[in-house]
C-alpha positions as a Python dict, from the first residue, in 0.01 Angstrom:
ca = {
    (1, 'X'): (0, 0, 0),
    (2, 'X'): (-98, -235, -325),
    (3, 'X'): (38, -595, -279),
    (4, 'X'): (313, -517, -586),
    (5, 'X'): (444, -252, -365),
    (6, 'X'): (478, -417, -35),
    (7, 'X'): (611, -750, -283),
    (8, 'X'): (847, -518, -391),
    (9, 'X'): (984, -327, -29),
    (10, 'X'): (979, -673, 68),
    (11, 'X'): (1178, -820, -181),
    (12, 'X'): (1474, -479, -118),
    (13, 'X'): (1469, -496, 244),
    (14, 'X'): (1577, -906, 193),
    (15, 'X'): (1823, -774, 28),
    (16, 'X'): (1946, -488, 210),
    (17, 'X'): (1849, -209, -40),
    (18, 'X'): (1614, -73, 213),
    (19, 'X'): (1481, -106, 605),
    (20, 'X'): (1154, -30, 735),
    (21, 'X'): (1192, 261, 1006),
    (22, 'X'): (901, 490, 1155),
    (23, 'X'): (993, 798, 978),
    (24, 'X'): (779, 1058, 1094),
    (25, 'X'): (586, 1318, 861),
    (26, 'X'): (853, 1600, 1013),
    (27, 'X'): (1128, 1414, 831),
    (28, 'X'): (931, 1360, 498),
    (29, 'X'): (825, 1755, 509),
    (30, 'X'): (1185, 1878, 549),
    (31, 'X'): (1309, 1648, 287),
    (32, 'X'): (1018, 1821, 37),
    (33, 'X'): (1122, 2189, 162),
    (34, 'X'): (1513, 2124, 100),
    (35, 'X'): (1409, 1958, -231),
    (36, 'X'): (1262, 2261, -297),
    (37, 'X'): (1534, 2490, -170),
    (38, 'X'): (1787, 2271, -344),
    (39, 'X'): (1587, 2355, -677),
    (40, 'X'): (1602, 2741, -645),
    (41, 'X'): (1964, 2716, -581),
    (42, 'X'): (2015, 2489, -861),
    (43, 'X'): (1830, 2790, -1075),
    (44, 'X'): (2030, 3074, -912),
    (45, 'X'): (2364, 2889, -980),
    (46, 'X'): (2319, 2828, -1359),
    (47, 'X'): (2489, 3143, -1457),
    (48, 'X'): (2809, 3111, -1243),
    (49, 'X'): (2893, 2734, -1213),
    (50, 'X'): (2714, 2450, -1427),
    (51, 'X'): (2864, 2119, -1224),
    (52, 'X'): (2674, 2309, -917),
    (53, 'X'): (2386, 2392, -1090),
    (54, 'X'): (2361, 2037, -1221),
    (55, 'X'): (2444, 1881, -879),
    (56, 'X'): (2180, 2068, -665),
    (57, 'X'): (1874, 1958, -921),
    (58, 'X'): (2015, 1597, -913),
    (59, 'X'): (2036, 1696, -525),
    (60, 'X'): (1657, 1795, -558),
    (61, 'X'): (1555, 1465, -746),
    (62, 'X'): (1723, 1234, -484),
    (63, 'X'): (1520, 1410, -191),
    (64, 'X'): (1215, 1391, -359),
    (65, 'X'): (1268, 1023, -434),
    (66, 'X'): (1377, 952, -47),
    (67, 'X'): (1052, 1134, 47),
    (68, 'X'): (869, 886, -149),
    (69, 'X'): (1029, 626, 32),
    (70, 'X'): (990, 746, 331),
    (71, 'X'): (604, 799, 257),
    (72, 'X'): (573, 416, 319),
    (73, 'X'): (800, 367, 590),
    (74, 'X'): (1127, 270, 467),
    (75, 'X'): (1452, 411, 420),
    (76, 'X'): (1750, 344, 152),
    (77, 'X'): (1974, 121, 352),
    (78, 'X'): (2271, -20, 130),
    (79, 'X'): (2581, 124, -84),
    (80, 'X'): (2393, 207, -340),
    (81, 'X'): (2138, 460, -205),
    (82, 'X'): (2126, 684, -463),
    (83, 'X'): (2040, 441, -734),
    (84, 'X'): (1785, 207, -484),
    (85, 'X'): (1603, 516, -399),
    (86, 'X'): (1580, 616, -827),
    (87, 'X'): (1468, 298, -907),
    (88, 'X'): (1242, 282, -572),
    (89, 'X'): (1055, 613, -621),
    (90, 'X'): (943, 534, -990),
    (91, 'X'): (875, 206, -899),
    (92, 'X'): (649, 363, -649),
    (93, 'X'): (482, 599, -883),
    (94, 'X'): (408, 384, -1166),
    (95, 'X'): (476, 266, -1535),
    (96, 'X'): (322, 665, -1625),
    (97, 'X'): (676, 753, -1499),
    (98, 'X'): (947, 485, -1671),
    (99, 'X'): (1086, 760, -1936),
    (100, 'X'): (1158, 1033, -1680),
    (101, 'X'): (1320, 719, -1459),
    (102, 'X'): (1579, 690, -1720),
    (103, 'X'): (1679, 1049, -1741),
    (104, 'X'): (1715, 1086, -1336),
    (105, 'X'): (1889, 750, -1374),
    (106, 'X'): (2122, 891, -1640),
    (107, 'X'): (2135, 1185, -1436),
    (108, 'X'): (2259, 957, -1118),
    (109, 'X'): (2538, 807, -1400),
    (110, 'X'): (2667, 1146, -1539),
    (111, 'X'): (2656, 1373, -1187),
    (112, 'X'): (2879, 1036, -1034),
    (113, 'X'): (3099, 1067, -1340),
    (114, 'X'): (3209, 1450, -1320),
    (115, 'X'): (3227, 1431, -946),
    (116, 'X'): (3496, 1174, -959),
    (117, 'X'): (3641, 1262, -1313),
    (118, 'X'): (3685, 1653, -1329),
    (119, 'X'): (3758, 1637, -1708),
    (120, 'X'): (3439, 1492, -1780),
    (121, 'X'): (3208, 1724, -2055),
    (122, 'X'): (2862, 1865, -1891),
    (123, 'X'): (2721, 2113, -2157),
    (124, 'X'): (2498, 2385, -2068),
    (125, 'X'): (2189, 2213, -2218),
    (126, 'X'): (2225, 1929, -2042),
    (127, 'X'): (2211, 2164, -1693),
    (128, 'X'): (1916, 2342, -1841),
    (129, 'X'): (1774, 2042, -1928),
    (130, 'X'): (1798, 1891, -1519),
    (131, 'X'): (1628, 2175, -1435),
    (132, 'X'): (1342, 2170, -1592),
    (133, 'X'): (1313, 1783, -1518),
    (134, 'X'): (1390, 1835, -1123),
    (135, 'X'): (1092, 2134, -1177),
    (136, 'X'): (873, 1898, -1284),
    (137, 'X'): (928, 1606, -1093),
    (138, 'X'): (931, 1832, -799),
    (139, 'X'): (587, 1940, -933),
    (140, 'X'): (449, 1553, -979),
    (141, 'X'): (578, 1430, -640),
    (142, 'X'): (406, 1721, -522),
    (143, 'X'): (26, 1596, -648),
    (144, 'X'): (142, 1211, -517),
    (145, 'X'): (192, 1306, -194),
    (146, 'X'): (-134, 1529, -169),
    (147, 'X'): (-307, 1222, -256),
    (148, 'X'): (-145, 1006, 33),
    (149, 'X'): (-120, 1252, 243),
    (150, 'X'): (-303, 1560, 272),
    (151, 'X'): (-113, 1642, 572),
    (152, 'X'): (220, 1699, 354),
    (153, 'X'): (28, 1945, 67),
    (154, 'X'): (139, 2247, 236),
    (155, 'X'): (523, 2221, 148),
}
């Protein structure tokens, strides 16, 4: 792990954003196959609900970032998981990643805002447009975690 990394675990587990745990690779595989699942449902669902649809590919996105995390040995650990483990897993991939961090981040902000607000607009291009995102980011965590960990590149 680079030194801005660990600075940066560091600094969220002081505050209470995240805990180091032994998370075995069992944990991070089945987080990558229900990513996965998640993402196929989220494709199957399009045509007969879009708040599902739109909800399982967010679902997808927050696995994949939590697998990240988990990669180095920590977990989300506050009330605020969702957006720790957003910021967390771009933070862990790199600057090559900040745009797509602000559309899973708006994401985060407009799946939070129809779950608790039922009157709140989701058009069908937005959906379509989660899904392709979660495909890709599902395809780029994919190649990160070969590199790490060739152990995890048959999900």
């Amino acid at each position: 792990m680079n030194e801005n990394l660990k600075n940066y675990f560091e600094q969220l587990t002081k505050q209470g954003f995240l805990k180091q745990e032994e998370i075995g690779l069992d944990q991070i595989k089945a987080l990558l196959v229900s990513a996965k699942k998640n993402l196929m449902a989220a494709n199957k669902t399009l045509e007969i609900d879009e708040e599902t649809c739109y909800t399982m590919a967010y679902s997808c996105v927050l696995k994949l970032g939590r697998a990240l995390i988990f990669l180095h040995g920590f977990r989300p650990d506050d009330g605020q998981q969702h957006k720790t483990t957003i910021e967390a897993a771009f933070f862990i991939l790199g600057d090559d990643y900040k745009n797509l961090f602000f559309v899973f981040d708006k994401m985060r902000q407009k799946r939070n805002q129809f779950t608790y607000d039922p009157l709140f607009p989701l058009s069908i291009a937005e959906v379509k447009e989660a899904l392709k995102n979660a495909d890709n980011f599902l395809s780029e965590v994919r190649n990160f975690i070969k590199t790490k960990n060739p152990q995890l590149s048959l999900f």
